[in-house]
C-alpha positions in Angstrom: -15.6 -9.3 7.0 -15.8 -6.2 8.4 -12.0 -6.1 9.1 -11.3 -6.4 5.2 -13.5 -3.3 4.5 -11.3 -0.8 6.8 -8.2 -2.3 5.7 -9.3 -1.5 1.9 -10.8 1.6 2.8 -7.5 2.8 4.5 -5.8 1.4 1.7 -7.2 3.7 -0.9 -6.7 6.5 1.7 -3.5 6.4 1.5 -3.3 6.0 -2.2 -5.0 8.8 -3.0 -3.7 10.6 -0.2 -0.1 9.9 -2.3 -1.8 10.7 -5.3 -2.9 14.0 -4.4 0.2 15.2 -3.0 2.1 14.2 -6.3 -0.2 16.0 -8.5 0.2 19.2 -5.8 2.6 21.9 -7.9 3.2 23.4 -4.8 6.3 22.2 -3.1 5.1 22.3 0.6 4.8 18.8 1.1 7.3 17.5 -1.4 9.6 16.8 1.8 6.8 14.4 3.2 5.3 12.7 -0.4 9.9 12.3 -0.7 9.7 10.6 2.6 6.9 8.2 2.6 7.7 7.2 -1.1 11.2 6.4 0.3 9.7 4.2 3.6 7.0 2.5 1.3 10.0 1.5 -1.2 12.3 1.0 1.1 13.1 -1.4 3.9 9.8 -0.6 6.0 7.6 -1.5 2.4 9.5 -4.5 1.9 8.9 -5.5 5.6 5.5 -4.6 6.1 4.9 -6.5 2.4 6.3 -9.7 4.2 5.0 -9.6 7.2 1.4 -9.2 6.3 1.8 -12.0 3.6 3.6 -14.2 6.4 -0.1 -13.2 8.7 -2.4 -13.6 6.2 -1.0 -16.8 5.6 -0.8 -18.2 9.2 -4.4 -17.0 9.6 -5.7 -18.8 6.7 -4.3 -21.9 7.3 -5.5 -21.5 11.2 -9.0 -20.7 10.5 -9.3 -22.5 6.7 -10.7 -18.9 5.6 -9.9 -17.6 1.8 -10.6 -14.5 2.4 -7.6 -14.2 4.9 -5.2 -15.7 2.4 -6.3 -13.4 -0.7 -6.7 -10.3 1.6 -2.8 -10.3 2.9 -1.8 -11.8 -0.8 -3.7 -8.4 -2.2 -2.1 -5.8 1.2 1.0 -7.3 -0.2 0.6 -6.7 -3.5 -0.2 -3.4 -2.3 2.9 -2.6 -0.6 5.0 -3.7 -3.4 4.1 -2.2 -6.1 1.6 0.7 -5.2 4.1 3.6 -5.1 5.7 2.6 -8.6 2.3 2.5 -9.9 1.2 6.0 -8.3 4.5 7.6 -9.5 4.2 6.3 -13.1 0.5 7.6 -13.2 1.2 11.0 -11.7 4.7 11.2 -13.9 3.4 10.1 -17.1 3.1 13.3 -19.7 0.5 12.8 -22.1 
């Protein structure tokens, strides 16, 4: 259980670690936000997506544990469609 609270908890670091760095005006880090939007969309994104769906799944089926199954299901979900959501939020004019 206590594995599942520092996966979320570096989850949302990251996010909002993205988030800031769109919102940022300043064009220091647009090099790096540019880079890690193109790994998490990319090939590395897709890869990590599948591979912690395809080990959630193999530990949920070895230990009969939920929790396993929704918690790679949700890091999935994560990696697939977190940095469309962020840049959508940050890009959207009101």
């Amino acid at each position: 259980m206590q594995g599942i609270a520092i996966r979320c908890v570096l989850l949302c670091a990251a996010g909002t670690s993205l988030a800031f760095a769109a919102t940022n005006p300043d064009t220091v880090f647009s090099g790096a936000l540019d880079q890690v939007h193109a790994w998490m969309t990319g090939w590395l994104g897709k890869t990590l997506a599948a591979s912690s769906l395809v080990i959630g799944m193999g530990v949920a089926v070895a230990t009969q544990s939920q929790v396993a199954r929704l918690t790679s299901m949700v890091i999935a979900l994560a990696f697939a469609l977190g940095p469309g959501i962020i840049e959508s939020v940050f890009s959207a004019t009101l």
